[in-house]
C-alpha positions in Angstrom: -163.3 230.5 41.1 -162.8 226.7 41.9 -166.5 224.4 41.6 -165.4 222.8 45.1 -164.7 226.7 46.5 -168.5 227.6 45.3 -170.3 224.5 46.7 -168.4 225.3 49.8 -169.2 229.1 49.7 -172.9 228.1 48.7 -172.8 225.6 51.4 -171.9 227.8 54.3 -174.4 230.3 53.2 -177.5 228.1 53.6 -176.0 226.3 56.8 -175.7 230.2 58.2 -179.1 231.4 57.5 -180.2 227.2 59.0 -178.4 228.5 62.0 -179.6 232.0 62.5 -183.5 230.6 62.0 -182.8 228.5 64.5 -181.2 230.5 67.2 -184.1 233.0 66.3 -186.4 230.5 67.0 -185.3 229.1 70.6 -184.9 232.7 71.5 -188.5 233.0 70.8 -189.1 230.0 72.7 -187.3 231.2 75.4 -189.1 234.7 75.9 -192.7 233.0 75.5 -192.1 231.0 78.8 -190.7 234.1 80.3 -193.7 235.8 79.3 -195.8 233.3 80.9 
């Protein structure tokens, strides 16, 4: 395996789980005011 393929691969990990945390966290968001 290439260094630039694993930064990449490493890269896109933690930008995936950034992502997922966030979606997780407006959906949260968004049921709270539902809620209320």
């Amino acid at each position: 395996m290439t260094p630039i393929l694993k930064g990449a691969l490493s890269l896109g990990r933690t930008f995936g789980r950034r992502l997922i945390s966030v979606s997780s966290g407006w959906q949260r968001r968004r049921f709270t005011k539902k809620s209320r």
